[in-house]
C-alpha positions, -999 to +999 in steps of 0.1 A: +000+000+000+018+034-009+008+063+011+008+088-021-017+064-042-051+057-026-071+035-043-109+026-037-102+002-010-078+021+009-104+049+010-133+026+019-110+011+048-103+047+059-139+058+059-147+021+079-123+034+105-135+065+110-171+055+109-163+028+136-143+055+163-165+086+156-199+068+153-228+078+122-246+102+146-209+125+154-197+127+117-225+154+106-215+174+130-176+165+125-182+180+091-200+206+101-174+218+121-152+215+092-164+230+072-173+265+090-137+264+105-128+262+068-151+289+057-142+315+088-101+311+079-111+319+044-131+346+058-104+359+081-076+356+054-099+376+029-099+406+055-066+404+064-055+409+022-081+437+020-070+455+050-032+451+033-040+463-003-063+490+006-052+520+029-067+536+056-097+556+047-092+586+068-055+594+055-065+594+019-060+632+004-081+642-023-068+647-057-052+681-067-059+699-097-029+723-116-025+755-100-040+743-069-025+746-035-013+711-021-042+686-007-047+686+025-070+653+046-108+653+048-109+659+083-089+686+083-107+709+055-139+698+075-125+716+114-115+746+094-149+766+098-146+759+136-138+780+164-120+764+190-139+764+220-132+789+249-118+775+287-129+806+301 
């Protein structure tokens, strides 16, 4: 039997196995598990790439036309028309 060529009856004899030390009523919910565990590290690993290709959102400048002073963030054009407030 080599370990890098499974044929049918290996497989069958694997599943056998399992069946008899995990029981019919435990492998729905052995796969189950599976395959959510599966699905949240694609999940996770999906976020992770987006959060690495796109950049933060509040440091972005806006684009500058020619002639135009140099671009400045969002939030800063936005606190412009503020007064600070007074202590006093």
């Amino acid at each position: 039997m080599n370990l890098g060529n499974f044929g049918f009856m290996e497989w069958l004899l694997v599943l056998v196995i399992v069946l008899v030390l995990f029981g019919a009523k435990r492998l729905p919910e052995i796969g189950a598990s599976f395959g959510k565990g599966i699905r949240d590290f694609k999940k996770n690993l999906n976020d992770v790439e987006g959060q690495i290709r796109e950049p933060a959102r509040d440091a972005r400048y806006d684009r500058v036309g020619a002639g135009e002073p140099e671009a400045r963030p969002v939030a800063q054009r936005q606190d412009e028309g503020v007064e600070p407030k007074r202590l006093i």
